[in-house]
TORVOBA-596394 format. One line per field, with one value per residue (C-alpha): chain; residue in one letter; x, y, z; residue number from 1. Coordinates in Angstrom, 2 decimals, always signed. Layout:
BEGIN
chaine	A/...
residu	A/...
c1	X/...
c2	Y/...
c3	Z/...
num	NUM/...
This chain:
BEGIN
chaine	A/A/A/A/A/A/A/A/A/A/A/A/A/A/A/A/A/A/A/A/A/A/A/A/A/A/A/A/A/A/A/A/A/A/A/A/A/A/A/A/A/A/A/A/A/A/A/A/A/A/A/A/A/A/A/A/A/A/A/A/A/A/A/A/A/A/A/A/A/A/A/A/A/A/A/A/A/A/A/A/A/A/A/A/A/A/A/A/A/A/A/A/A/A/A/A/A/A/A/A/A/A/A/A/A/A/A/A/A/A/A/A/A/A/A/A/A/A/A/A/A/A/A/A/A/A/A/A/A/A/A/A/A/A/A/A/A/A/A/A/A/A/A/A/A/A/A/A/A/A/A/A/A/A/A/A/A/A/A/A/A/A/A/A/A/A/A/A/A/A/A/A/A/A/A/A/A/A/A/A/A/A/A/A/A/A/A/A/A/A/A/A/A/A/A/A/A/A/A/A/A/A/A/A/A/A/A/A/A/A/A/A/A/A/A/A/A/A/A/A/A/A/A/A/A/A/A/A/A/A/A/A/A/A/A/A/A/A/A/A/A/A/A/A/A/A/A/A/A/A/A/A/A/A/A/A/A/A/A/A/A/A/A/A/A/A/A/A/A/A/A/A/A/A/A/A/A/A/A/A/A/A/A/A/A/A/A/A/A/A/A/A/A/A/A/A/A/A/A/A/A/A/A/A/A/A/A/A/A/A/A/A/A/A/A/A/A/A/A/A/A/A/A/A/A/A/A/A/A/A/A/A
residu	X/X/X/X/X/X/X/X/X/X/X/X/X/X/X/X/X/X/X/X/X/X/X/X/X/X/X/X/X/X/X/X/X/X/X/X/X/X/X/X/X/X/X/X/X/X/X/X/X/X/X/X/X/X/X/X/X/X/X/X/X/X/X/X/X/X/X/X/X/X/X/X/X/X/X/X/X/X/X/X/X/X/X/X/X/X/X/X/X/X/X/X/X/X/X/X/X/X/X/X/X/X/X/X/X/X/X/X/X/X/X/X/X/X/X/X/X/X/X/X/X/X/X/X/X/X/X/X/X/X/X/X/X/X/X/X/X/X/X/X/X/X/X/X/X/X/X/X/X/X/X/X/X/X/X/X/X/X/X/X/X/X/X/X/X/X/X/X/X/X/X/X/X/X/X/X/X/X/X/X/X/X/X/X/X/X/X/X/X/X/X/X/X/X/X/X/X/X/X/X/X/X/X/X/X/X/X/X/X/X/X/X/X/X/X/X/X/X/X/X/X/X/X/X/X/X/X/X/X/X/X/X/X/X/X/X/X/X/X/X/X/X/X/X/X/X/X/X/X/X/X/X/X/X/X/X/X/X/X/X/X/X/X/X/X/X/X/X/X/X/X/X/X/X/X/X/X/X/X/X/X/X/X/X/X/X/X/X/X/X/X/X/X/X/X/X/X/X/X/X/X/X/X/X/X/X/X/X/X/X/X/X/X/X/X/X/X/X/X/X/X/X/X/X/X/X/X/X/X/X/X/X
c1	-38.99/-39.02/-35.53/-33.82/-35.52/-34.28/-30.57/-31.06/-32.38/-29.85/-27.05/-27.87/-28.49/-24.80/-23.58/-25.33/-23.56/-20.31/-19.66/-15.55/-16.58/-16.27/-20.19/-20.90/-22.79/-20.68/-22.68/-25.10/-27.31/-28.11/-30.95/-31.59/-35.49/-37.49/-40.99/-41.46/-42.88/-44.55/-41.70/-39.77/-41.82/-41.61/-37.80/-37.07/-39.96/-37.19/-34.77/-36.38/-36.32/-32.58/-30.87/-27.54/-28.81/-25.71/-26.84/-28.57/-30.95/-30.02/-32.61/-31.62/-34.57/-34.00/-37.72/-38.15/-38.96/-41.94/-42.87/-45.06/-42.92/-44.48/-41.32/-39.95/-42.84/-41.80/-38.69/-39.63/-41.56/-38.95/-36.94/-34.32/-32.69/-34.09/-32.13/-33.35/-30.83/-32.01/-30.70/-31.51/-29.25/-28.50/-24.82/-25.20/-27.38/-25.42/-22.26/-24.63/-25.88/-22.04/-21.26/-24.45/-23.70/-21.86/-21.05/-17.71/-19.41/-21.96/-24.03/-26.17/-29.26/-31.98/-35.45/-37.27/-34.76/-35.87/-32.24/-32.55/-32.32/-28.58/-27.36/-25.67/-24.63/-22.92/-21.68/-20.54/-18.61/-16.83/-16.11/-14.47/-11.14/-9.40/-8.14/-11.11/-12.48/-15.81/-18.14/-20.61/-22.86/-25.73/-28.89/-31.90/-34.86/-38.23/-39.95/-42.69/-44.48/-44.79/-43.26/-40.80/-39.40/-38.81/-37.25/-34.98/-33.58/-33.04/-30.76/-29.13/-31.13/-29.36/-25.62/-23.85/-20.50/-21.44/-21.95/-18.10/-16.78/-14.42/-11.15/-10.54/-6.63/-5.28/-2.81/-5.87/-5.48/-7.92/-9.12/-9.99/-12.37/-13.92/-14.80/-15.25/-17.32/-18.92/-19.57/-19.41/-22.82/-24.96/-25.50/-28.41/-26.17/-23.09/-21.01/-17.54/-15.50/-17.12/-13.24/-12.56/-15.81/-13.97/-11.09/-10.32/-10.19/-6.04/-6.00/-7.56/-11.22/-13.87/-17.14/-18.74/-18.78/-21.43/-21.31/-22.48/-26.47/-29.52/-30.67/-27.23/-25.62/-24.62/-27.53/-25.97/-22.28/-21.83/-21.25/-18.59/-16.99/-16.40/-15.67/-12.95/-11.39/-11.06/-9.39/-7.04/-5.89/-4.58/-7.75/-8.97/-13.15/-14.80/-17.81/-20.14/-22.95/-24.29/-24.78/-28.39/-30.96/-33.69/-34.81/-38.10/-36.83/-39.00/-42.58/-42.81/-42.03/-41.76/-40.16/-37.85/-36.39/-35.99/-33.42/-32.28/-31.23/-30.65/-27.94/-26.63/-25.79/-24.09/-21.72/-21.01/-20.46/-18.56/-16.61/-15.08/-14.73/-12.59/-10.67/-9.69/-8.99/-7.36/-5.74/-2.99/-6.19/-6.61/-5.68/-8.16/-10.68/-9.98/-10.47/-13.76/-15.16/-14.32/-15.91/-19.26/-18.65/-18.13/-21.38/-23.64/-25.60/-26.21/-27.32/-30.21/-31.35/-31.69/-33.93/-35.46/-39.03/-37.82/-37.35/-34.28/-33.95/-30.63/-30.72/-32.41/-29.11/-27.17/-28.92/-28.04/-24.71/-24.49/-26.71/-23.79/-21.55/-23.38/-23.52/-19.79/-19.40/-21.66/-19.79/-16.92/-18.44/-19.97/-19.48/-20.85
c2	-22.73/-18.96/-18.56/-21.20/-18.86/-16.01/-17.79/-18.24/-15.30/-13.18/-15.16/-13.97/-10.48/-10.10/-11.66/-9.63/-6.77/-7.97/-11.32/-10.83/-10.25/-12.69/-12.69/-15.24/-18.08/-21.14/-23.79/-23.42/-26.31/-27.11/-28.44/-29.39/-29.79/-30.55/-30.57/-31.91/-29.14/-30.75/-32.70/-29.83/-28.11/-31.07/-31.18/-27.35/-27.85/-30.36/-27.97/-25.04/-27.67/-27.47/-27.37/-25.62/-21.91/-20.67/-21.58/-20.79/-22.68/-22.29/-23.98/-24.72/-25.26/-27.27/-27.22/-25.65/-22.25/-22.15/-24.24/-22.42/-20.75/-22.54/-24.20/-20.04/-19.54/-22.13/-21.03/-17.87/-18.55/-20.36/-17.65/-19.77/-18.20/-19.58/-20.61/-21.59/-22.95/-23.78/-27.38/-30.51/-32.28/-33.14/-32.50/-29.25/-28.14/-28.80/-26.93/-23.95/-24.29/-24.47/-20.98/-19.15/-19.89/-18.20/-21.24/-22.10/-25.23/-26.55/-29.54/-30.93/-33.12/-33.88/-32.43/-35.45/-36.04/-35.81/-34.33/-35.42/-32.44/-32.31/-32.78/-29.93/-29.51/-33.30/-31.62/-28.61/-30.41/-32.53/-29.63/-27.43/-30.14/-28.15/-31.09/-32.22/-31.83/-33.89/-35.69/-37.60/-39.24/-42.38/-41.90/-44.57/-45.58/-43.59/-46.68/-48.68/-51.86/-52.09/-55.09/-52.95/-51.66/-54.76/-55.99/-53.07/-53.38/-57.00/-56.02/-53.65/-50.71/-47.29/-47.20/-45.99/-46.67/-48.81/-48.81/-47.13/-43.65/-43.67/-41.53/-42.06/-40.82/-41.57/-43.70/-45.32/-49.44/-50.27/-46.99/-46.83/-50.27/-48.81/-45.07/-46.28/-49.30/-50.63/-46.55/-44.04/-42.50/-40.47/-37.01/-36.69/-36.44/-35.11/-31.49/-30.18/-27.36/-24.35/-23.68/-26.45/-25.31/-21.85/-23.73/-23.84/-27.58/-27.27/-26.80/-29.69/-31.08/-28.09/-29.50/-32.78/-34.15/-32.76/-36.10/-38.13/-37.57/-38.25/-35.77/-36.33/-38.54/-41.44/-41.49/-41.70/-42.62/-38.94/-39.28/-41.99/-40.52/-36.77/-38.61/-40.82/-37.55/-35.77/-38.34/-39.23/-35.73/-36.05/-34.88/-36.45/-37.57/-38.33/-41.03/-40.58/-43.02/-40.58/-38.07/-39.16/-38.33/-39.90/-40.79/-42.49/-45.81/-47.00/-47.07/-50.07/-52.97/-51.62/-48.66/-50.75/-52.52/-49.77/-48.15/-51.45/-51.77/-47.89/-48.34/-51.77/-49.40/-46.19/-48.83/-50.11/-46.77/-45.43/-48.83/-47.42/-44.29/-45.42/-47.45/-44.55/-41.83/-43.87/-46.60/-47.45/-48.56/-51.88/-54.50/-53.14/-53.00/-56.17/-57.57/-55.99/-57.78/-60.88/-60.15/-59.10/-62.63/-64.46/-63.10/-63.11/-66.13/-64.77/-61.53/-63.33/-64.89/-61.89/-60.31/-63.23/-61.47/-58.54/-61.54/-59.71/-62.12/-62.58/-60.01/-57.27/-57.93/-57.58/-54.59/-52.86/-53.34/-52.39/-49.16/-47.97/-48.73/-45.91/-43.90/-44.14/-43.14/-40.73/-38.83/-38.81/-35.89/-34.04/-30.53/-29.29
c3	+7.89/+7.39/+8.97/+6.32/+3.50/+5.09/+4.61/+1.43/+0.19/+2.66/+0.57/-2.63/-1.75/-0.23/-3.29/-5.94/-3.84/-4.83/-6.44/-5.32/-1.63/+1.05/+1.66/-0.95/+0.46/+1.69/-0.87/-3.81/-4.61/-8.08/-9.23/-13.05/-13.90/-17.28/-16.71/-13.54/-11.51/-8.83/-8.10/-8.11/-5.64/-3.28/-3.65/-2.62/+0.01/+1.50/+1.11/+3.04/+6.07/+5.83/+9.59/+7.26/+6.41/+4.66/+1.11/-2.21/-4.83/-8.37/-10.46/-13.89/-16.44/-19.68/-21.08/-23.98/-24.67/-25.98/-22.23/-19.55/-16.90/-13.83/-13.01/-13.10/-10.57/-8.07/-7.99/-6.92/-4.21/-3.01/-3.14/-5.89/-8.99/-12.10/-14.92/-18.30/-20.60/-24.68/-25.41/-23.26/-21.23/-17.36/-17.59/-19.38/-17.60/-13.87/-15.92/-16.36/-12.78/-11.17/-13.58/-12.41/-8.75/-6.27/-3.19/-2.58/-2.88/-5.28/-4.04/-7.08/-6.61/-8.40/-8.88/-7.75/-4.86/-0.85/+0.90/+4.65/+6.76/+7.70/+4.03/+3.75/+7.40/+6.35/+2.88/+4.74/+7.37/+4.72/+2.98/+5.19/+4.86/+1.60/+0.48/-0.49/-4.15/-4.33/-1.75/-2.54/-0.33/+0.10/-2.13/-1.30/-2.22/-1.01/+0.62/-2.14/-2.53/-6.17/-7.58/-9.75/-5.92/-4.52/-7.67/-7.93/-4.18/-4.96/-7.49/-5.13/-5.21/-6.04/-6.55/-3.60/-1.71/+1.04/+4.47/+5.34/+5.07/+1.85/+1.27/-2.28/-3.89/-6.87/-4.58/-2.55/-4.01/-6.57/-7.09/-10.78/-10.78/-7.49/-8.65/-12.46/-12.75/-8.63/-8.26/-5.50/-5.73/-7.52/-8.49/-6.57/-3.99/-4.66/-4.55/-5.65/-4.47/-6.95/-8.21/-10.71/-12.76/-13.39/-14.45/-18.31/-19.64/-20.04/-16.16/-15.52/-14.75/-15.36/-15.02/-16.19/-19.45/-21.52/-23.63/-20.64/-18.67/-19.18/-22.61/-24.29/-26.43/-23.98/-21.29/-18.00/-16.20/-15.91/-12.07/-12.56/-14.80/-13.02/-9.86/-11.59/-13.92/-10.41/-8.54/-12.17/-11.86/-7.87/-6.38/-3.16/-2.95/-0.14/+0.38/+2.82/+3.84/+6.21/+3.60/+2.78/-0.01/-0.44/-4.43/-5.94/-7.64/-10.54/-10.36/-13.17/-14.27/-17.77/-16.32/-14.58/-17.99/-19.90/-17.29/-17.26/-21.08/-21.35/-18.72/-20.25/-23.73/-21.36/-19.41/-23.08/-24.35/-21.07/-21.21/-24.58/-23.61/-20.52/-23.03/-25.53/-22.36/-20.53/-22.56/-19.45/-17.76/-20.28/-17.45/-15.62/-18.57/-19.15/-15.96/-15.46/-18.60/-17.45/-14.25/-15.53/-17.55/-14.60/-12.94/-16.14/-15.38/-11.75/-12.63/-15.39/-11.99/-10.66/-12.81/-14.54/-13.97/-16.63/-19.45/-21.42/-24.30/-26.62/-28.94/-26.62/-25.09/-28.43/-29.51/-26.31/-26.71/-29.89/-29.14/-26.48/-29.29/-31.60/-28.20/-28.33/-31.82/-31.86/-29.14/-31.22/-33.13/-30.31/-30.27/-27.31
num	1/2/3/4/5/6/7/8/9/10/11/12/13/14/15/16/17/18/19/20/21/22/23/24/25/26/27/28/29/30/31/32/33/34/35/36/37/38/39/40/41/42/43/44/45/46/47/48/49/50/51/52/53/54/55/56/57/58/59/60/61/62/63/64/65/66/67/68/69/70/71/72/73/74/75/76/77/78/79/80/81/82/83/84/85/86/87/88/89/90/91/92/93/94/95/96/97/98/99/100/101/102/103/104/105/106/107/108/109/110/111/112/113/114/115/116/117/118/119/120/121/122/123/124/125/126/127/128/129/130/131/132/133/134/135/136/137/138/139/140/141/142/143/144/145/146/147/148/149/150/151/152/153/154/155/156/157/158/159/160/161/162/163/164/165/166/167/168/169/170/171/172/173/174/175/176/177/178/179/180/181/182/183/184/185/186/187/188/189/190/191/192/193/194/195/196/197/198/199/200/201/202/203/204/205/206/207/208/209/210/211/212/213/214/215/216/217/218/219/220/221/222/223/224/225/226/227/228/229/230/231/232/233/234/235/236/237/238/239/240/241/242/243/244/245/246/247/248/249/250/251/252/253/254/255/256/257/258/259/260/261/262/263/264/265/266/267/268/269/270/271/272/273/274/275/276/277/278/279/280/281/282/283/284/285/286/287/288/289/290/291/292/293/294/295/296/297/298/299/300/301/302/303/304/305/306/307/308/309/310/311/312/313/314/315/316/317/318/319/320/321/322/323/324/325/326/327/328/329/330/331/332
């Protein structure tokens, strides 16, 4: 345990030295937190018991400031750099985490997240192919018996890529439907090659969309949506089920709807957005609405237990809508 702090710490030292030199540590993990310290604390304790020692912690703190700094006090005793940035939001804050670090590599997961041991031995290995601008890997569900657990898995559980290795290419067949609306993963388990954050925006992707994540305007589909601008652009992403991190699923019933409708208005609200970026993607569009038509009355059996009526439906949709709009006048 002390050796993997040792790593880190030993990292950061060489590249406070000198942030040009070679001795910059091979992957920086970013972790954005608001006001969950114990589950912070449990996260980087899974992250000391990393086999990979070539790494930092960057922890990137969206509280407010007028919060406690005990979040700033984990952190340092795990030996992380703290980061406290002044206005809310996920994606904002994992932009601010990617500037501040110094990896070749930044992995991202979240502050309530359980990396296996290996995950960034599995990142790293990935990684060293150049070619590769993104991996993301297989986030699951921290075993529960609540009845809002086993209803979640029965709907599928986390999104992930399956149970094969993916190569994804803007030439690999039905690509867009794939990384855009089934999913690739999560970005509690995901990194990119440190480079395309220090790009401007005219060279291409530079970090995530500040629009999308939990805390701004549309709440969530920030993961599909870097993932799909990366491979849009000619950049190849790799999905790897052996990539593992482990993730508490919802603890309620209650809890367990309102992700439910709060995701129903983001994928109508990223459906749009797809729609005005990329408006040579309307077959495509087009075929995915009839699909989730097609499947509407099997989904309602799925979840018959969370009792969405008609117009909770409606509203939803019409909330992504406003999402949409909304983001038309975002400013960063």
């Amino acid at each position: 345990m002390a050796s993997v702090q040792s790593g880190v710490g030993l990292a950061r030292i060489m590249h406070g030295h000198d942030a040009a030199s070679d001795f910059a540590p091979d992957i920086s993990v970013v972790i954005a937190t608001r006001g969950r310290p114990r589950e912070l604390a449990v996260c980087l304790e899974a992250l000391e018991k990393q086999s990979f020692y070539d790494f930092e912690i960057v922890v990137v703190d969206s509280a407010p400031p007028e919060a406690d700094d005990i979040n700033r006090e984990i952190a340092k005793k795990f030996n992380a750099r703290y980061v406290r940035v002044q206005r809310s939001g996920s994606s904002r804050a994992r932009n601010q985490g990617a500037r501040e670090a110094s990896g070749r590599v930044v992995a991202f997961t979240d502050d309530d997240a359980l990396p296996e041991p290996d995950w960034l031995a599995r990142i790293y290995e990935v990684m060293k192919d150049e070619g590769v601008a993104a991996v993301v890997g297989k986030t699951v569900s921290i075993p529960s018996n609540s009845e809002a657990a086993m209803i979640f898995q029965r709907m599928g559980g986390f999104v992930n890529g399956g149970k094969v290795r993916l190569e994804i290419t803007n030439d690999t067949r039905d690509w867009f439907p794939l990384v855009a609306f089934h999913g690739l993963g999560m970005l509690a388990n995901m990194a990119v090659r440190h480079s395309f954050f220090l790009q401007e925006k005219s060279e291409g992707w530079s970090g995530f969309d500040e629009r999308l994540g939990r805390g701004s305007v549309i709440h969530g589909y920030d993961e599909n949506h870097a993932l799909l601008s990366l491979v849009y652009e000619g950049n190849k992403v790799i999905y790897s089920p052996e990539i593992l991190v482990r993730h508490p699923g919802p603890e309620t019933v209650e809890e367990l709807r309102k992700e439910i409708r709060l995701n129903r208005s983001a994928s109508t609200a990223f459906f749009l957005l797809l729609a005005v970026r990329y408006p040579r993607s309307w077959r495509e569009l087009a075929k995915h609405v009839v699909s989730k038509l097609a499947k509407a009355g099997e989904r309602k059996s799925q979840i018959r237990e969370l009792s969405f009526s008609m117009s909770e439906r409606i509203m939803d949709r019409l909330r992504g809508v406003g999402w949409m709009l909304l983001s038309c006048f975002y400013n960063g």
